[in-house]
N, C-alpha and C positions, 0 to 999 in steps of 0.2 A: 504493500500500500504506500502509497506518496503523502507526503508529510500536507496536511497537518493531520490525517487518519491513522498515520502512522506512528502518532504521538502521545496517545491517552496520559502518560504516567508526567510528559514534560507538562499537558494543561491542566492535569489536577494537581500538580503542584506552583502551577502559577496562580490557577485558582487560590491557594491558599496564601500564597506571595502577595498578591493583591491586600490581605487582611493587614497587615501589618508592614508594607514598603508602599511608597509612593506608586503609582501605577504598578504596583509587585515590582519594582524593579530599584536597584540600586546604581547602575551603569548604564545613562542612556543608550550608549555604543553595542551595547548587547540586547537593544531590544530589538523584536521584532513582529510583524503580524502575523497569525493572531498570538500568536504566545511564543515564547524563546523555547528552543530545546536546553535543556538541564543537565551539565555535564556533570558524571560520576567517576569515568577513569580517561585515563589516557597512558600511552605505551607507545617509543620511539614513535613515528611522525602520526600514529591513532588516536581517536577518540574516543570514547562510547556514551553515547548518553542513557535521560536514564529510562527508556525505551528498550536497551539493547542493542540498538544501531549503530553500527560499526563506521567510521568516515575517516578516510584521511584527512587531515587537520591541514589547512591551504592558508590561515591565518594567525594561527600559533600566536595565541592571547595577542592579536591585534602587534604581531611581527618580534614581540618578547620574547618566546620560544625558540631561539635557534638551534637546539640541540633538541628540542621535538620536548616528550618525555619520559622521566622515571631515566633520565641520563646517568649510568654508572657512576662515572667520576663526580656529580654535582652529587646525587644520590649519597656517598660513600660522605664525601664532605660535611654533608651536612647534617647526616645522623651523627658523624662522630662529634660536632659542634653544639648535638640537642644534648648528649648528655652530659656536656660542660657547662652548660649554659648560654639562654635564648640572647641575652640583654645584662649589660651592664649600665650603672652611672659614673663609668668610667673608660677612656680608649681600650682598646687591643689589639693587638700584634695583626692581627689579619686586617685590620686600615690599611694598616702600612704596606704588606703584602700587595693590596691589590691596588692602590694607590701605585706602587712602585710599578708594577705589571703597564698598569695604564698611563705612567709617565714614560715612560720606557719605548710606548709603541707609538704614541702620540706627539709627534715635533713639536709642535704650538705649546704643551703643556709642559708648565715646570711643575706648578703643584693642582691641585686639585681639594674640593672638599667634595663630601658624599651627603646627598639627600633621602628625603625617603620615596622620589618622584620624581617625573619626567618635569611635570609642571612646578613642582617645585626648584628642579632645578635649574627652570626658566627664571621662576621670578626670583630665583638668587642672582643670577648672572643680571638678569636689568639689576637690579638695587646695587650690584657691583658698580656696574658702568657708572649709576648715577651718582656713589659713592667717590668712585675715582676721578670722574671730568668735573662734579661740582652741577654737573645742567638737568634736568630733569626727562627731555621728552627722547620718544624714541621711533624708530623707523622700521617699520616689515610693510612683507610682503603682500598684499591682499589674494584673499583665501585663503592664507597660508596657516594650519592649527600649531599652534605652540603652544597648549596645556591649556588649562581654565582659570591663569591669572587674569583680573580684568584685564591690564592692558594686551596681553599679547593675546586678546581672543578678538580686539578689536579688526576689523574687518572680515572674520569670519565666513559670514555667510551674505554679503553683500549682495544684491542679483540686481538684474535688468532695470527693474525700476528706481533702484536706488545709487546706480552706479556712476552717474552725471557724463557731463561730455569729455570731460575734459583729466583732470588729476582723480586719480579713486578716492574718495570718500573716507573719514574715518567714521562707520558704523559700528555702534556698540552690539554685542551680539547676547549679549543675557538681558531679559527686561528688567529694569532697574537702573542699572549701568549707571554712573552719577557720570552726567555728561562734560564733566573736566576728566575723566578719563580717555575719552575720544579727542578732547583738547592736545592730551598731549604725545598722542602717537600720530606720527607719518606715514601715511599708506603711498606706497608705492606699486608699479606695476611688474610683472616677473617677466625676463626675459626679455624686456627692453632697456637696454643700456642707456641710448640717450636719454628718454622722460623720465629714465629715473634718476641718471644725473643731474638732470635740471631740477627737479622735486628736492634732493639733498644738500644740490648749491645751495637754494630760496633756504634752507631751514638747517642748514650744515651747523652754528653756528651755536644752536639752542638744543642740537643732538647731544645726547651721551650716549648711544648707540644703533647699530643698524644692525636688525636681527634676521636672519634667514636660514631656511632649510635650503641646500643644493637641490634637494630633489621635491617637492611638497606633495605629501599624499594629497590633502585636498585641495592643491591646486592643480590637480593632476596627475603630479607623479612623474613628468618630463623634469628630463636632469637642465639644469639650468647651463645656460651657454658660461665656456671659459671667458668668454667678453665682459659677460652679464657679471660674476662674480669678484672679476676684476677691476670691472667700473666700481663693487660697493668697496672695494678692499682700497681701493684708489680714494675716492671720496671719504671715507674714513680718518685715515691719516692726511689727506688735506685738510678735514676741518677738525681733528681731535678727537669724532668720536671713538667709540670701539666697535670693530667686528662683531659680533654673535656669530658663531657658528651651532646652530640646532643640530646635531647627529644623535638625539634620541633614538631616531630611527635611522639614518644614515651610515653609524656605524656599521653597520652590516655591509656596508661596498665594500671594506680593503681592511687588509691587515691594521693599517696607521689610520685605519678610518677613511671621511671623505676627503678631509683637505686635499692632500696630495694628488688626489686625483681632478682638480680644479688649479694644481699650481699654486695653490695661497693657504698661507698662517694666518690666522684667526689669532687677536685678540683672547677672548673667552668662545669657549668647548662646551655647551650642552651635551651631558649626554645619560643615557638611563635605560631601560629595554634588557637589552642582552646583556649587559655587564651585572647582571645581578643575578641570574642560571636560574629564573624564573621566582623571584623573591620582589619585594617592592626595594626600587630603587631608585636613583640617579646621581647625579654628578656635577659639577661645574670646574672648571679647569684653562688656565690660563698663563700669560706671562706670571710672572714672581713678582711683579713690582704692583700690578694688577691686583691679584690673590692677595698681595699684603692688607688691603681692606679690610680682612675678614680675622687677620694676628690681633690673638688678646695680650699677646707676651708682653708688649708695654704698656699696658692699662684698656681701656675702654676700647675695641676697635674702632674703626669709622662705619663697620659696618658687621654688629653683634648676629649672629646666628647660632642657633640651637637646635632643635631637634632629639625630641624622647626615643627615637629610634633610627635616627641616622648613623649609618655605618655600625648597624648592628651586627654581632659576627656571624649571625647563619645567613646573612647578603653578603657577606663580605668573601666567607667559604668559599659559598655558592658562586660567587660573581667571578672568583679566583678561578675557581675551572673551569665554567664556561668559558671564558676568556682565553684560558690558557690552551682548551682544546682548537680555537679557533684559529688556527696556524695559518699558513701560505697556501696549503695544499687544500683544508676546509675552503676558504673562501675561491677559490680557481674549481673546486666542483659547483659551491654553491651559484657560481658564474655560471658553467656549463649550463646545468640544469635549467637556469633563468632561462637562457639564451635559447634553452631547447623550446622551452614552453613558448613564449613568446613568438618564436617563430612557429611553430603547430599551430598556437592561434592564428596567428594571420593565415596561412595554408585554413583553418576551417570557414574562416571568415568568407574564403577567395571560392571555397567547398563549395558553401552554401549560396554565394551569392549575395553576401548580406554587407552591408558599410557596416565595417569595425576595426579596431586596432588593439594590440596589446604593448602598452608601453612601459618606462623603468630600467632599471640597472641590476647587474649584479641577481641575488635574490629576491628581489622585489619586480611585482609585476602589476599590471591593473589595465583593465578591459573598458574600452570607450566603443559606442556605438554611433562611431561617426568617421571617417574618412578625410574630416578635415584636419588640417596639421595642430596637434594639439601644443601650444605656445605655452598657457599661463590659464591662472583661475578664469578667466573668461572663456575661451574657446575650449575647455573643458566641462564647463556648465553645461549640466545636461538638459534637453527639450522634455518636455512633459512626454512624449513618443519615447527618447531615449528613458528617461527615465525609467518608466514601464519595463523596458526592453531588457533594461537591468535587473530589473524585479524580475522579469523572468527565466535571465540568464540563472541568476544567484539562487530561486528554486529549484530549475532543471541539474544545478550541480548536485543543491544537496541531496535532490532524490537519486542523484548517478551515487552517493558514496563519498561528495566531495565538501567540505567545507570552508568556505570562503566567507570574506566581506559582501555584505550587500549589495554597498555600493561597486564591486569589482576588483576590490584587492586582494593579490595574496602574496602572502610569504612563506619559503621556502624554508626546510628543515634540512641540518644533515643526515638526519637518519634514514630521507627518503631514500630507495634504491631507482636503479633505474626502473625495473617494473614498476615501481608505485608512480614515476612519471609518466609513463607510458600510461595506466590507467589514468590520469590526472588528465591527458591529453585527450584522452578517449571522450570522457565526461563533458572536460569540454567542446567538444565537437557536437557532442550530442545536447548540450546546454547551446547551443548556438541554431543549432535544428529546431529545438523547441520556438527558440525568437521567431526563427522564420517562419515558422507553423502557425504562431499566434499574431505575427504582425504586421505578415509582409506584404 
């Protein structure tokens, strides 16, 4: 039976989710209609929910999971860590461990602190910049998601009507928003070098930093031009701001991460996901004169941070081998693989007849139902038709066995083999049949 008939045990207990969570739910990101499937296990790059149904995992907690799971060495880690204990009110030895790990691989980083979150360790890194330059406002990308700090949610979800003609908009994207938070961030456009040099000259001056993901899932997911990243790396140090480099999820292109593959040091290093072997995390990491902000060694920093479970040691373990299994040779399959899938989609696309593309780097991939060249948050924005199209692709997988984003994302696991991609491939093909069956 195809889901949602297929699912009695996930909707009696969403039913019951409902009594006591806001819409039964605690992670918008996880919802879905009419009811979420309810995971109970998982096993190298598997799922199971709690139906029974068995799926390859194509989204590995929203690109966290890069070692799939119940990964041996993270596994082995972190039991011997539970019965040392969870948390202290005190450092340990495995900070430094995986601190040193991730200074060691990351050029741009001398030191680093650890959060307990991706968005957390966004809005560490602004309150950095703004600590360090003395200026307050800041600059991304539009569409571009960097966690659920007000400011960096600012232009989010901007569309068609609210987009203007001219410079994008800073729209607040939670209701509420105290509109001196839209005051002070700069939206700029992705992938156009000039307007958005002109956007950071006019305002260069009042920046303390220019934040961006190389690749942005929801703007997308197309890697940003070497031009594009060098115009912000350029206008940065003309006017004093700081870089931001976002590789919460980026990480995953390269050994050193993304810099090097764009040519350019960053300032400050977001990053959180995979460096934590599936535990809550993140990171912020930068110059040493930078990170000095955050030294309580001479009294008060400029810029105090805490955290009751930052860089607590069963993240720290765990963060320590995933990381460490993630070698030259992990990421150059994890490549492959991308590269395989990617082109299968396009070959089903060309199958079936249908406008689509699959785009992204490395492990990461995401499926658009359109033909036209995808640039930036806008020519990404899906039509009510594409929309749709996605709802139907993103059913047709999970009833194939496969589990993805909604909206079209996936990320790849090392565990998968090649037969699990060859099935992956399958599914999509036949998730692409269905679009054409229902839409064309």
């Amino acid at each position: 039976m195809p889901y949602p008939e297929s699912a009695p045990q996930s909707r009696a207990l969403y039913e019951e989710a409902k009594k006591y969570l806001p819409g039964g739910n605690t992670r918008t990101t996880v919802y879905m209609q009419p009811f979420p499937l309810y995971g109970v296990r998982g096993a190298g790059c598997r799922v199971w929910d709690a139906d029974g149904s068995e799926r390859i995992d194509c989204i590995n907690n929203f690109t966290s999971q890069i070692h799939g799971y119940c990964n041996p060495a993270i596994t082995e880690a972190v039991s011997r860590q539970l019965a040392l204990g969870t948390c202290f009110g005190m450092p340990t030895e495995s900070e430094i461990a995986l601190a040193r790990l991730l200074v060691e691989r990351i050029p741009s980083i001398d030191a680093l602190r650890f959060t307990n979150s991706g968005t957390e360790a966004v809005m560490m890194a602004l309150k950095a910049a703004r600590a360090y330059t003395g200026r307050s406002k800041i600059a991304k990308v539009e569409g571009a998601y960097h966690g659920s700090y007000d400011y960096a949610e600012v232009s989010l979800d901007s569309a068609p009507p609210n987009w203007g003609e001219s410079d994008p908009l800073s729209i607040p994207y939670a209701k509420g928003t105290p509109g001196s938070v839209a005051d002070e961030v700069i939206v700029i456009p992705f992938n156009q070098p000039e307007a958005a040099a002109d956007i950071l000259r006019r305002h260069g001056r009042e920046l303390a930093a220019i934040l961006v993901d190389p690749m942005p899932n929801r703007a997308g997911l197309v890697p940003a031009t070497e031009q594009y990243i060098a115009t912000l790396r350029q206008a940065a140090s003309d006017t004093g701001a700081l870089l931001i480099f976002d590789e919460v999820i980026c990480y995953r292109l390269g050994y050193q991460g993304a810099q090097p593959l764009w040519n350019v040091a960053a300032d400050l290093t977001v990053l959180g996901k995979v460096i934590g072997g599936g535990f809550p995390v993140g990171a912020v990491g930068g110059r040493r004169d930078v990170m000095a902000v955050f030294d309580p060694s001479a009294g008060k920093p400029a810029l105090p941070h805490g955290g009751t479970f930052s860089a607590n040691p069963v993240t720290m373990v765990a963060g320590y081998a995933a990381v460490e299994q993630l070698d030259h040779a992990a990421y150059q399959r994890l490549a492959r693989i991308g590269d395989t899938l990617r082109a299968e989609t396009a070959r089903a696309f060309q199958r079936h007849g249908i406008a689509g593309q699959a785009v992204g780097m490395g492990s990461l991939l995401k499926v658009h139902f359109t033909n036209q060249p995808i640039l930036g948050y806008r020519s990404a924005y899906p039509s009510p038709r594409e929309a749709a199209m996605l709802g139907a692709f993103h059913l047709g997988l999970l009833n194939r066995g496969i589990f993805a984003a909604s909206y079209g994302l996936m990320a790849l696991s090392t565990p998968m083999t090649d037969a699990d991609v060859e099935s992956i491939a399958t599914a999509i093909d036949g998730a692409i049949g269905d679009v054409k069956s229902l839409h064309a």
